[in-house]
N, C-alpha and C positions, 0 to 999 in steps of 0.2 A: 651867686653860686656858693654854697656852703666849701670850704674848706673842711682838707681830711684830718683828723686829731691825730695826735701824735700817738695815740693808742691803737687805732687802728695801722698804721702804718706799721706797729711791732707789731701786731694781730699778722699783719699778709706777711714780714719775715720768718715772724715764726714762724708761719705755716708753709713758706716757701722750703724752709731751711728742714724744717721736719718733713718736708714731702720725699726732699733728697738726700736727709740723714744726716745731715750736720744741720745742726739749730742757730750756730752765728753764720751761717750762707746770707750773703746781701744779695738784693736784685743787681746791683752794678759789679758786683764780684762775678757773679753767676756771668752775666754777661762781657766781662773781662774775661773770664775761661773760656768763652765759645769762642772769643776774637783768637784765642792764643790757640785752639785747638784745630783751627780752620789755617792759622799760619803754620802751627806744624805740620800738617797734612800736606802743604804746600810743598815745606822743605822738607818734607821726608820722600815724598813723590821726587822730587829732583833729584837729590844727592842725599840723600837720608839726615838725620843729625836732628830731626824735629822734637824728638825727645829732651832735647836743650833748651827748648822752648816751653814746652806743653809742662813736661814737671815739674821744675822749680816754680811754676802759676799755679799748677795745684797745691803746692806746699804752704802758700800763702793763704788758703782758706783757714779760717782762725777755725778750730778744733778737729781738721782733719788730722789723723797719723799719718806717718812718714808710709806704712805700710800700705791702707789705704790708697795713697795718692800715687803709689806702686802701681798699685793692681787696677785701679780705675784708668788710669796711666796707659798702662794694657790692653785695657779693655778696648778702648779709643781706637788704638793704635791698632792692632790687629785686624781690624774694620778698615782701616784709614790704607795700611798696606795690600789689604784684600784686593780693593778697588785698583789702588794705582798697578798690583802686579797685573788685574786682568788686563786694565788700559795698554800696558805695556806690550802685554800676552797678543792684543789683537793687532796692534800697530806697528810692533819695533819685532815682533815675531824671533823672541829669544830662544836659544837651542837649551828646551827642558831636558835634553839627555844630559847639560851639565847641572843647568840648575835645580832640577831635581834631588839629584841623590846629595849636592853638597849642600841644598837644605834640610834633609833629612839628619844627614851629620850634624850640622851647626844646632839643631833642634838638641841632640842629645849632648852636643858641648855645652849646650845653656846651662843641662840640668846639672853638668860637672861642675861648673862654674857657679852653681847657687850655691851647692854642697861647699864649694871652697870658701863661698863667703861668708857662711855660717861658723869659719872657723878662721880665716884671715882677713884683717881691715884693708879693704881697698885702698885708705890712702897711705899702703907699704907697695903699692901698685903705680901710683897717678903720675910722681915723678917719671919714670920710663914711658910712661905713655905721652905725659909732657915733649920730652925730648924724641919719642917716633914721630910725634904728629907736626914739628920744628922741620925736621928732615923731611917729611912727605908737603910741606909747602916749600920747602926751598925747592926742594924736586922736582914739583908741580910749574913754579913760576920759572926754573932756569931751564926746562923742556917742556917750548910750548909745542912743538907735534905728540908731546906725548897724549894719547889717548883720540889722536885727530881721523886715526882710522885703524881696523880691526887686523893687529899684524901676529896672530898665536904664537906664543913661545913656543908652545910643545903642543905634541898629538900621541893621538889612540890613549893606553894606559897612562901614561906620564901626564896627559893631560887629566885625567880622572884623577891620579892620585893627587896630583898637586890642588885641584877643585877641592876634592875633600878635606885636606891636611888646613887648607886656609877657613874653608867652614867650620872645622873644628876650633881651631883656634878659636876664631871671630864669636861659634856660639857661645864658646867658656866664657869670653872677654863677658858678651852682653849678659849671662846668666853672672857674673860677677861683680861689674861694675855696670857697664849696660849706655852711659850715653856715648852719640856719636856712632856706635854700631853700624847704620848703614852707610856710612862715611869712610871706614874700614873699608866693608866691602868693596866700595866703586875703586878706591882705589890700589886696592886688593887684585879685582879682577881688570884693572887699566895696567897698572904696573908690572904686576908677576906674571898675570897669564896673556895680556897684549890684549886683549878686547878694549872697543874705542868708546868712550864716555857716556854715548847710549844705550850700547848693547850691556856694558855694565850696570848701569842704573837698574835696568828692564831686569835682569838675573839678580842682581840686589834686593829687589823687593819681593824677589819670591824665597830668598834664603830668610831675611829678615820678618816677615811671613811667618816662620816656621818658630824661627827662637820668639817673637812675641806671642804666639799659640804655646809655646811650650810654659814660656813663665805666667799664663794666664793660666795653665793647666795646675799649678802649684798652686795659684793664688785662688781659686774658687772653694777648693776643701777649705780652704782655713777661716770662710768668711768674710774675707780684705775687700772683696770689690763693693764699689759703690754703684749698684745696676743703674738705677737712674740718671743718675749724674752722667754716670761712664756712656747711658745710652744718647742723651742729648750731647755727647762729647763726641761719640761715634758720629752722629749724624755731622758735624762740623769739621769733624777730622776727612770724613769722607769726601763732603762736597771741596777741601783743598788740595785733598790728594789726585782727587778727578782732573780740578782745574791746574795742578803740578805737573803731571804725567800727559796731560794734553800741550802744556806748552814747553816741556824737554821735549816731546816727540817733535813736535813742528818747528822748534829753532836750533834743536838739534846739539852737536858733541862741544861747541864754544860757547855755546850757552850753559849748559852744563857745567864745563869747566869754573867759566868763572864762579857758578854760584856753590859750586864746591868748595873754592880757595877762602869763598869769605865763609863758609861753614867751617872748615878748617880752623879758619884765627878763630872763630866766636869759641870753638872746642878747647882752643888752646889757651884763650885769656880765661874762660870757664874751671878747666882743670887746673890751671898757674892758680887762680885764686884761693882752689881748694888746696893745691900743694902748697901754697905759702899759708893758711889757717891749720891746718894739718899735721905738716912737717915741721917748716919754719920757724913760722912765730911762736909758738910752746917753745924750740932748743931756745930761741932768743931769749925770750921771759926767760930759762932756767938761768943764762950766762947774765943774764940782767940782776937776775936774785940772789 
């Protein structure tokens, strides 16, 4: 059996890597990303937070831009949420009079929230987000009924504004900084508005739906997406978000919970790492120097 030369072997990267626009693309990378993009699908159907996952893998393909792996990021993910909120939509039968309109808001917070970051460093941001997401697991683990069943703080108007006011926030946050977004959410709508872990989840992916549609909207003028890539990305993000949102619906609000708590810490050692390369360590080097 003749053995392949090493010339051919660059010959099919090449050509793999110029099919989907980056030219150092490896077959084993390429197939690294679909693994990572079928795991976020997963956790973002549950508790959201997949973003955590999927884009720091993209960043690691040698000559993508940071922008790029933005938008193709997006691209995935929009598809990946599409699915898990219908899944949600037919099984967990979420009240669209809420989640509607405060995805509609959260869509137009995104775009606040890009505008801001076009002129402030998120990481003058990450500390306090550090220190909310510290609190929403101590929270979580010292009230376990919290989110064990659907008990509304409020009703009629009061409950619409306050839907909206947290959608707004939530979309600036993800138009701003952006990971962990639907992690916010669930326990956004577990904690403030009393909805129990599922029916959260199920309203979560239809807000977050809308903010990743809306920064997909920005990133297509400019050129950033990478279609092909983003589309075999889609198709992986999809089939995890499917098999995510089938098994939060079937095991239900303790399931959920817990795989919230460990999305939680991964967000929180995530951003602590950025806040200490960011913040931290530069004042140290200064007092060191």
């Amino acid at each position: 059996m003749a053995l392949e030369s090493p010339h051919a072997r660059y010959c099919d990267l090449v050509e793999i890597g110029q099919l989907l626009g980056l030219e150092q693309l490896t077959w084993a990378m390429l197939v690294f990303v679909i693994l990572a993009a079928f795991a976020a699908g997963w956790i973002d159907a549950v508790v959201g937070g997949g973003g955590l996952l999927q884009l720091p893998v993209l960043l690691l393909i040698p000559g993508i831009a940071p922008v790029q792996a933005l938008a193709t990021n997006k691209l995935a993910s929009v598809f990946g949420t599409a699915t898990s909120s219908v899944t949600y939509y037919r099984r967990a039968k979420p009240d669209i009079r809420t989640a509607l309109p405060m995805a509609l808001i959260a869509l137009l917070g995104s775009f606040g929230g890009a505008a801001v970051a076009t002129v402030l460093p998120s990481a003058a941001f990450k500390p306090i987000i550090v220190i909310a997401l510290l609190a929403v697991a101590i929270f979580t683990v010292f009230r376990p009924e919290l989110g064990a069943a659907t008990k509304l703080r409020f009703s009629g108007r009061r409950h619409h504004i306050t839907a909206g006011a947290a959608g707004a926030v939530i979309g600036f946050y993800d138009g701003m900084i952006g990971p962990g977004t639907g992690t916010f959410l669930v326990i956004t709508l577990v904690a403030l508005m009393g909805y129990d872990f599922l029916q959260a989840s199920a309203k979560a992916k239809i807000v977050n739906l809308a903010t990743n549609a809306g920064a997909l909207l920005l990133f297509i003028p400019h050129g950033s997406v990478l279609w092909l890539l983003g589309g075999i990305l889609a198709v992986a993000n999809v089939a995890g978000s499917y098999l995510g949102s089938r098994m939060a619906i079937s095991r239900g609000t303790k399931f959920i919970r817990v795989v919230f708590l460990i999305v939680v810490v991964a967000l929180i050692a995530k951003l602590g790492v950025d806040v200490w390369n960011e913040n931290i360590a530069p004042g140290l080097a200064l007092l060191a120097g």
